[in-house]
C-alpha positions as CSV (number, residue, x, y, z in Angstrom):
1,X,141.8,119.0,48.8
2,X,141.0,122.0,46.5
3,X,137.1,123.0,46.3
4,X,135.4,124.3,43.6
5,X,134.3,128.1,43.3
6,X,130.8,128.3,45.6
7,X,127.8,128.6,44.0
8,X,126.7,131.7,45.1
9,X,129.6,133.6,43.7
10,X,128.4,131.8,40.6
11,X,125.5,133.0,40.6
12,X,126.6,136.4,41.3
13,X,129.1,136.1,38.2
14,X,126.4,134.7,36.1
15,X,124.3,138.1,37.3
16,X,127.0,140.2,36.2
17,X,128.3,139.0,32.8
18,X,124.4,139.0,32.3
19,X,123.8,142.2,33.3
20,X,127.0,143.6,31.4
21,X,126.0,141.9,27.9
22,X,122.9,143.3,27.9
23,X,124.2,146.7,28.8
24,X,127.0,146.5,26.2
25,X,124.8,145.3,23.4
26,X,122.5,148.2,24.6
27,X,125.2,150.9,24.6
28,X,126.3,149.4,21.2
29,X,122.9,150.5,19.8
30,X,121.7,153.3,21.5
31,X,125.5,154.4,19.9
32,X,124.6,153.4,16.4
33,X,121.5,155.3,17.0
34,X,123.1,158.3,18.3
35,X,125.8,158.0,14.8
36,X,122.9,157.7,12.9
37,X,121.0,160.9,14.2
38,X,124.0,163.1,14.1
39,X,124.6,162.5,10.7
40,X,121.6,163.6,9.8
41,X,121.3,166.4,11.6
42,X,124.7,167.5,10.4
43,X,123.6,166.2,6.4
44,X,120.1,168.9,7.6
45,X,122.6,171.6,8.2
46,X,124.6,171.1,5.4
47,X,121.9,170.7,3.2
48,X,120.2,174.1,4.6
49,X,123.6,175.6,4.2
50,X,124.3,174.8,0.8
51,X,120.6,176.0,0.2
52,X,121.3,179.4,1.6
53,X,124.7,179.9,-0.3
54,X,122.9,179.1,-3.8
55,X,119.9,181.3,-2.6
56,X,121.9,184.2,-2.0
57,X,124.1,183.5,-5.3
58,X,121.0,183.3,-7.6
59,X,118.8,186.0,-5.7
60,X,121.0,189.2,-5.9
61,X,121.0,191.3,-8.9
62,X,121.7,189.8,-12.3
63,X,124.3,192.4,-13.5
64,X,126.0,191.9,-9.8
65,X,129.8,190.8,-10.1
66,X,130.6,187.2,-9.0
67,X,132.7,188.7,-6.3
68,X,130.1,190.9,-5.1
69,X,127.8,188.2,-4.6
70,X,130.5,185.5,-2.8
71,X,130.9,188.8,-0.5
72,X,127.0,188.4,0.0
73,X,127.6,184.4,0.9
74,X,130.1,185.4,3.2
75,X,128.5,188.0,5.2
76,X,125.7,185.5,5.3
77,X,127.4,182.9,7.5
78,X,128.8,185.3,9.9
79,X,128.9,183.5,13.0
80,X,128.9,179.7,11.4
81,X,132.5,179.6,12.3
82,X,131.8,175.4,11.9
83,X,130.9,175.5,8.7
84,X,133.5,176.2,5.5
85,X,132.8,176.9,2.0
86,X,135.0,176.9,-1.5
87,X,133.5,178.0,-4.0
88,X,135.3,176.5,-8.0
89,X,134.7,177.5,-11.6
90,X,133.9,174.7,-14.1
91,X,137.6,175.5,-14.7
92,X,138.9,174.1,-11.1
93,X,139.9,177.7,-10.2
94,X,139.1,178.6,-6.4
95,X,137.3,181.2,-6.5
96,X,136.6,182.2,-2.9
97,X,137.6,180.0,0.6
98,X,135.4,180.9,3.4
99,X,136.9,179.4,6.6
100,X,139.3,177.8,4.7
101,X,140.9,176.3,8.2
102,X,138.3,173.7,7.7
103,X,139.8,172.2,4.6
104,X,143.2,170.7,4.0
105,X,145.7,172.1,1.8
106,X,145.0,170.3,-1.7
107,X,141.1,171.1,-1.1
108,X,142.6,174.6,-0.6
109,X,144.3,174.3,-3.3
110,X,141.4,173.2,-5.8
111,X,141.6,169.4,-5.4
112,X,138.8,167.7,-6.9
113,X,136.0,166.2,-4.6
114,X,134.0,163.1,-6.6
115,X,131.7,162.2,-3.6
116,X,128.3,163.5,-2.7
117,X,129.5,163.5,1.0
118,X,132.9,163.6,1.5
119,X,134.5,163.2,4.7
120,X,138.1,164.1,5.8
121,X,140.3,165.4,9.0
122,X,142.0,168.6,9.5
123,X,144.3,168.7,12.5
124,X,142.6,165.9,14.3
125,X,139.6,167.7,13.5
126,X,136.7,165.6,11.5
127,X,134.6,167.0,8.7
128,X,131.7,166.3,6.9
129,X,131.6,167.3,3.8
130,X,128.5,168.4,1.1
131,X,128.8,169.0,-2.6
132,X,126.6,170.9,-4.8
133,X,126.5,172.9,-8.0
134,X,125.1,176.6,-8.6
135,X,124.1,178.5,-12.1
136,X,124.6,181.6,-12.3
137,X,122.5,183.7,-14.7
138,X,124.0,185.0,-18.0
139,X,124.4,188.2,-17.4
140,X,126.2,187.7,-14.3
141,X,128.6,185.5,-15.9
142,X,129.4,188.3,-18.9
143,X,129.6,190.5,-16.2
144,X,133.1,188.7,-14.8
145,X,134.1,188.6,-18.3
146,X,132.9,185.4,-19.7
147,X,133.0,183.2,-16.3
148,X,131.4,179.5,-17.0
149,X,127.7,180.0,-15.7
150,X,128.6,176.9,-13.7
151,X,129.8,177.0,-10.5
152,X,131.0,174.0,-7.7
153,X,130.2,174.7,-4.3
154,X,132.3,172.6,-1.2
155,X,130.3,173.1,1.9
156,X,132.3,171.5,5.3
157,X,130.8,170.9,8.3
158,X,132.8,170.7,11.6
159,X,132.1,167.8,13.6
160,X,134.1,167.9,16.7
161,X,131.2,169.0,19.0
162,X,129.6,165.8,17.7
163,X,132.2,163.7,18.4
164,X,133.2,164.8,21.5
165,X,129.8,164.4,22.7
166,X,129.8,160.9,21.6
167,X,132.8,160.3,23.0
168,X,132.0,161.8,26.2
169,X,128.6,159.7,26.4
170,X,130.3,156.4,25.5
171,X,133.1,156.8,28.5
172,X,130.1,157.7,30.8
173,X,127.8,154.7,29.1
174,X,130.7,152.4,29.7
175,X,131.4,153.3,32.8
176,X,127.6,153.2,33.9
177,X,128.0,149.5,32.6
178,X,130.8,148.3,34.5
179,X,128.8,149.8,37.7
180,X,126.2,148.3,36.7
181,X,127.4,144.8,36.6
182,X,129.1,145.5,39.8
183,X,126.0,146.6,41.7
184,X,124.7,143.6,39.7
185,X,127.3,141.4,41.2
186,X,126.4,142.4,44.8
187,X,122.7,142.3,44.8
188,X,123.1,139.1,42.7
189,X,125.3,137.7,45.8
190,X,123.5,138.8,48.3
191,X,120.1,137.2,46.1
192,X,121.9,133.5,45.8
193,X,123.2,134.0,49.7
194,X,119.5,134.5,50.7
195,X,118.1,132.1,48.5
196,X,120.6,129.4,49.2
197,X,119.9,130.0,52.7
198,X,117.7,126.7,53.4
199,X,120.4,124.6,51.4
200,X,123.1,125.9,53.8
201,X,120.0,125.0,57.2
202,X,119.4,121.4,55.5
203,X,123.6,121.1,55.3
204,X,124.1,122.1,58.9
205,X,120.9,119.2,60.3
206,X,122.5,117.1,58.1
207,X,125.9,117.3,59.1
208,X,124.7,116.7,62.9
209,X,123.1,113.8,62.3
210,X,124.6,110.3,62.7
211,X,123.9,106.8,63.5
212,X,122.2,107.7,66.8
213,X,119.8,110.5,65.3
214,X,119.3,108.8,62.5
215,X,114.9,109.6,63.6
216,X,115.7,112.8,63.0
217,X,114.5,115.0,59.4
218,X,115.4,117.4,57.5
219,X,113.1,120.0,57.7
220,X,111.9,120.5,54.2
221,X,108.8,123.2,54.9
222,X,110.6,127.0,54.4
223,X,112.9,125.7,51.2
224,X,112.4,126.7,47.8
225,X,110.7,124.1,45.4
226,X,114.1,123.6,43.7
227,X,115.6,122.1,47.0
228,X,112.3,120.4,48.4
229,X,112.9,117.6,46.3
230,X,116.1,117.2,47.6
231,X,115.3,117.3,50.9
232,X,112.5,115.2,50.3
233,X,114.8,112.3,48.8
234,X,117.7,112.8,51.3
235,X,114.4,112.0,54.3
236,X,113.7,109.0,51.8
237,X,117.2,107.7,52.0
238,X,117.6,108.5,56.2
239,X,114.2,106.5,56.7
240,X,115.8,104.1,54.9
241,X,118.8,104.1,56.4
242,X,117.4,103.8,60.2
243,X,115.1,100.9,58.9
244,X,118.4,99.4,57.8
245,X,120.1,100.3,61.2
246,X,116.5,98.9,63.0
247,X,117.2,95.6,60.8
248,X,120.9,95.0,61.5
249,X,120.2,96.3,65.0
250,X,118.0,93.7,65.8
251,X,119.3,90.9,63.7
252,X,122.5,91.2,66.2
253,X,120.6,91.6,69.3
254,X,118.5,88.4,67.9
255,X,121.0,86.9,67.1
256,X,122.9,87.2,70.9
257,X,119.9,86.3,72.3
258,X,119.5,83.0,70.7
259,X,123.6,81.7,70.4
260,X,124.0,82.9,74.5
261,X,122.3,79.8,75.7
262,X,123.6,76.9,73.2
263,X,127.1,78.7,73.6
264,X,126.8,78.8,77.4
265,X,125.5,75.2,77.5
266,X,128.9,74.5,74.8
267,X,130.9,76.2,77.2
268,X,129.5,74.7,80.2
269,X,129.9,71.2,79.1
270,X,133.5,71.6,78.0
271,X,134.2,72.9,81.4
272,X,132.9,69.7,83.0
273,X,134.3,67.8,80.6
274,X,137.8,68.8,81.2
275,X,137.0,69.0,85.0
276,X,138.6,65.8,85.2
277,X,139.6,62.9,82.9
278,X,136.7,61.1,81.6
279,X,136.7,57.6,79.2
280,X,136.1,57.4,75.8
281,X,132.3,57.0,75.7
282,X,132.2,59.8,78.1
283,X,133.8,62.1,75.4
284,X,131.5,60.7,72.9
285,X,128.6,61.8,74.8
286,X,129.5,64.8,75.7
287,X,130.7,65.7,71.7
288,X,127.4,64.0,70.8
289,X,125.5,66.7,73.0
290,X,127.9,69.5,71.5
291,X,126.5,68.1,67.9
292,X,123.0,68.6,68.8
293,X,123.9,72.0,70.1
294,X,126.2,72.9,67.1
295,X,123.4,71.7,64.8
296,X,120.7,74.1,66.8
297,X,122.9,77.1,66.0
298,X,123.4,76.1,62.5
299,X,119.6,76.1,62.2
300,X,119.3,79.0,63.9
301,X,121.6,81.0,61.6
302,X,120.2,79.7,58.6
303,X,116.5,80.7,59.3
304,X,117.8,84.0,60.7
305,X,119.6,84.5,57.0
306,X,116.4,83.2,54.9
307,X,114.6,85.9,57.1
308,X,116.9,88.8,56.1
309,X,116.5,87.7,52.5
310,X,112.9,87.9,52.9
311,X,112.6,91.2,54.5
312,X,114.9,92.9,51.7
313,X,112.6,91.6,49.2
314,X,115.9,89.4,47.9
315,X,114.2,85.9,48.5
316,X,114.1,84.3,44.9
317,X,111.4,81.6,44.0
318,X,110.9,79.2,41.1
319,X,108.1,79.1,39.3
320,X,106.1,75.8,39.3
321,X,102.7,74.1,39.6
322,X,102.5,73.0,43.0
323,X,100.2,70.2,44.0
324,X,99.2,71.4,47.8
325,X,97.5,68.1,48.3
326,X,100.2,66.2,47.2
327,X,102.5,68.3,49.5
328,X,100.2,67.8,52.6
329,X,99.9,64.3,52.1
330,X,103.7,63.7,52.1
331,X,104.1,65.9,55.4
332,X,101.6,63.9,57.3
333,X,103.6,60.5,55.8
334,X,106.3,62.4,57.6
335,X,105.2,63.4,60.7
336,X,103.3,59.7,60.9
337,X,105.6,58.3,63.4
338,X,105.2,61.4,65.7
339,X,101.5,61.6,65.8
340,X,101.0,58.3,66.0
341,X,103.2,58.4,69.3
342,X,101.0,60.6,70.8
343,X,98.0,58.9,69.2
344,X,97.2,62.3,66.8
345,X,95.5,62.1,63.9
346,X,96.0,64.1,60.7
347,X,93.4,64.9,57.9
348,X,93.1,66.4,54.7
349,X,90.4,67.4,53.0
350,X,90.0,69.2,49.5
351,X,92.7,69.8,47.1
352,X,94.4,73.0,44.4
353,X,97.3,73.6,42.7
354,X,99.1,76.5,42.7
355,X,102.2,77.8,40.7
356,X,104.9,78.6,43.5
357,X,108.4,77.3,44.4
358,X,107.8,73.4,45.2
359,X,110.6,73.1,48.4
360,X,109.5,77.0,49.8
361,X,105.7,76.0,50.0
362,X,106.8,72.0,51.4
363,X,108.2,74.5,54.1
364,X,105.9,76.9,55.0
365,X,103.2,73.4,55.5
366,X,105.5,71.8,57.3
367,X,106.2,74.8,59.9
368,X,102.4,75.1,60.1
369,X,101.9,71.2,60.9
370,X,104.7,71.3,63.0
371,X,103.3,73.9,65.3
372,X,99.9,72.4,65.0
373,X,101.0,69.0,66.0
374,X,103.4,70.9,69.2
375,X,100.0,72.5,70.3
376,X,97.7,69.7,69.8
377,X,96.7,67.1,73.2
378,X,97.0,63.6,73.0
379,X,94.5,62.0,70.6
380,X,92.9,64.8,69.4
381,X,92.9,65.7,65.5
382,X,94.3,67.9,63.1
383,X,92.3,69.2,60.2
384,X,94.2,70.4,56.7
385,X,91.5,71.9,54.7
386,X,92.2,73.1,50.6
387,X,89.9,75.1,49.4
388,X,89.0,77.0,45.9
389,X,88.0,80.1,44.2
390,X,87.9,82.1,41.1
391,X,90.4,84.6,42.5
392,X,92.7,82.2,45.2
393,X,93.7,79.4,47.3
394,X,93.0,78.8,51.1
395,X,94.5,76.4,52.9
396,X,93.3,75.8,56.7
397,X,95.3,73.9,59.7
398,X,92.9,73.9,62.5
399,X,93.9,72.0,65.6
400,X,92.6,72.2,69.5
401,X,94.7,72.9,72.5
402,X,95.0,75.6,74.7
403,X,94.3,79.3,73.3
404,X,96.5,81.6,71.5
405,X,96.3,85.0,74.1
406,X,94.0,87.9,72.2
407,X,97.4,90.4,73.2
408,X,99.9,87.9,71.1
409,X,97.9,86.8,68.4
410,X,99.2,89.3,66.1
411,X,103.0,88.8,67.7
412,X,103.0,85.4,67.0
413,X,104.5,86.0,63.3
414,X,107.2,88.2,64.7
415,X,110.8,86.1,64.8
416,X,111.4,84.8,68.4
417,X,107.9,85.4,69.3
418,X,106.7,82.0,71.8
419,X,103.7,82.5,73.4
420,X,102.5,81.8,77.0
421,X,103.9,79.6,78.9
422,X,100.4,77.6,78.4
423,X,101.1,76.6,75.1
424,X,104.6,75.4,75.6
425,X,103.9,72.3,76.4
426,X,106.3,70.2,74.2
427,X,109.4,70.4,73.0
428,X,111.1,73.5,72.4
429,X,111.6,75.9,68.7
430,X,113.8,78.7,68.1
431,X,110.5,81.0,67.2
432,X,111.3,81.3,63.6
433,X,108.6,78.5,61.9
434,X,105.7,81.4,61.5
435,X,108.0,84.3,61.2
436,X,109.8,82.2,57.8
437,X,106.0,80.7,57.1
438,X,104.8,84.3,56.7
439,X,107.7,85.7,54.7
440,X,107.4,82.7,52.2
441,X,103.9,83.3,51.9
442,X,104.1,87.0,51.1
443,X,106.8,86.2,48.1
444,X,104.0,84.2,46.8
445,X,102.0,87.3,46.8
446,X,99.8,85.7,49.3
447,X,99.1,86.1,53.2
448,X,98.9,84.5,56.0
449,X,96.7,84.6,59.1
450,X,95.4,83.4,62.8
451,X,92.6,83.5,64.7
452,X,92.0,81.5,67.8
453,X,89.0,81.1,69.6
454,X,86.8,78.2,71.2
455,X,89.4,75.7,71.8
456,X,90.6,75.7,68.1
457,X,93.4,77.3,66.7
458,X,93.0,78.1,62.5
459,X,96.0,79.5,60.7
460,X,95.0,80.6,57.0
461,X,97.5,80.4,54.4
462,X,96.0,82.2,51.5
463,X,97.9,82.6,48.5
464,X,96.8,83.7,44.6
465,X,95.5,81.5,41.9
């Protein structure tokens, strides 16, 4: 499996390259700059020079030969061994080379020079170059025997010093920015190694935990805000991961609970019955019994599954106008023969619609009258009230018997809650009629509640208008 180049030595690359482009496009300028101010201090120099040659040309004595005053120019840049002069007629003669290493052989030789500021290389050597023109006076020039007054003056300025300079600073400036992007590297790896330090802490918890630390968090206090909100959202996920754990934890250990006795009682009666050979009405009983047991589970499993659905929020509904009255009435048809038995009587008072699924509602009533009429004593009543508001719909089952405990009250929605021994008086439920009545409620947006006090037992169904 490959991996991928870390982040932190990204981060120290991205430091680097950084670092290094803006060096180089700072070298590039300060460079251009430094070009730039050379020049001009060499274009000063030559311009100063060329001032001082036609200065001490036009100064000197009128009747003073040409050559005599070329001497004069000469003598005057003793020591300038950088700069070179040539001095032409109108003619093109050369009249006088001083320092003529500095110019190449046809400049030597009187080639013409049509720029300004001419720039060539002797030997590997670069020049800059000035030109300029000079009049003489009269009387100088019918002193060299009719000379044109008119004179063209080459001034050349070596600039090796200048270039090695520049050369010398750009090897150190480039040099000073690949160290620079190095050091820039380094303190940029050591800056991401740091940083990243509470990334690498959350990795390490994180890889510890499992199923059976799944309570644990990550510890989201000393990271940066760039990685709080991821360890904010990994927390998120682990709570709700161990609710999911919680859920299928106790789903199993519900559901164990509640199969071991039908399955013992299965396995139980199959072992009698093949204890010894039995006739045929014996078998049917005994497969009869298995039915009832069979069916129990089945039951069992299916309230257990509409449970799930409701906690995960997956339990669908149709939307309908739901006649409660019309609902109650058919339940109490329903559970006629039974209350009748025990010689129980059922009543409803009031009545509402509400919009709901038709069959989940016919449910949650008939849990509730169920319970009431498994709680009740023999001929006592049972009270259905409906009642009406602006904002929402209460319906009421109130029934005596013996007291819901104050401890279980709030229990007795949980799934395979039963209460005390007290109440438990007949017949015998899984403890799944509340816990389904309460989730069926809630996806109607509503709630359900209990209260049980002075012989009577009230559970409050109220759901939305």
């Amino acid at each position: 499996m490959s991996h991928g180049i870390s982040l932190t030595a990204r981060l120290a690359a991205l430091f680097a390259a950084l670092t290094a482009t803006l060096l180089v496009l700072a070298a590039l300028l300060h460079g251009r700059m430094l070009d730039a101010h050379f020049h001009e201090l060499d274009l000063h120099e030559l311009h100063g020079k060329l001032v001082l040659i036609r200065n001490t040309l036009q100064q000197v004595d009128h009747a003073t030969p040409l050559q005599a005053r070329l001497d004069a120019v000469e003598a005057a840049l003793v020591g300038h061994d950088n700069v070179g002069v040539r001095v032409r007629d109108a003619d093109g003669r050369v009249l006088r080379l001083i320092h003529p290493a500095h110019f190449s052989a046809a400049q030597r030789a009187g080639q013409a020079v049509t720029s300004e500021e001419p720039g060539w290389e002797v030997d590997g050597h670069p020049y800059l170059g000035l030109r300029g023109t000079v009049a003489l006076p009269a009387a100088a020039a019918a002193a060299d025997g009719g000379l044109q007054p008119q004179l063209e003056i080459l001034v050349a300025l070596d600039l090796s010093h200048h270039t090695h300079f520049l050369a010398s600073a750009q090897r150190a400036t480039w040099a000073g920015v690949a160290l620079a992007a190095l050091v820039a590297a380094v303190f940029g790896w050591f800056a991401a190694h740091r940083g990243l330090a509470p990334l690498r802490r959350v990795t390490e918890t994180a890889r510890e935990l499992s199923a059976e630390r799944l309570g644990e968090r990550l510890d989201a206090r000393d990271a940066p805000a760039e990685v709080r909100d991821h360890v904010e959202a990994l927390n998120g996920m682990l709570a709700r991961l161990e609710t999911a754990f919680q859920r299928l934890s106790d789903y199993s250990a519900d559901i164990a609970h509640e199969l071991r006795t039908p399955i013992s009682n299965l396995m139980t009666q199959t072992q009698v019955a093949l204890s010894r050979p039995r006739t045929s009405a014996e078998y049917q009983d005994i497969l009869a019994s298995n039915l009832e047991e069979y069916e129990r589970i089945a039951r069992t499993l299916g309230d257990m599954l509409f449970l799930a659905k409701a906690e995960e929020n997956t339990l669908a509904h149709a939307g309908e106008v739901v006649d409660l009255a019309s609902e109650v009435d058919a339940l109490i048809d329903f559970y006629e023969a039974l209350a009748e038995e025990r010689r129980v009587r059922i009543l409803r008072q009031g009545r509402a619609s509400v919009h709901g699924d038709r069959l989940m509602l016919r449910r949650a009533l008939s849990n509730l009258i169920s319970n009431a009429l498994r709680h009740t004593p023999d001929g006592e009543r049972i009270t259905i009230a409906i009642e009406a508001d602006t904002t929402a719909i209460r319906l009421v089952v109130c029934n005596p018997g013996a007291p819901i405990p104050a401890d279980q009250i709030e229990r007795i929605f949980e799934r395979f809650h039963r209460a005390s021994a007290q109440r438990e008086t007949r017949g015998e439920g899984a403890g799944l009629g509340l816990a389904i009545t309460r989730s069926i409620v809630r996806a109607h947006g509503g709630e359900i509640a209990a209260r049980s006090a002075e012989g009577l037992t009230r559970f409050t169904m109220t759901l939305p208008r």
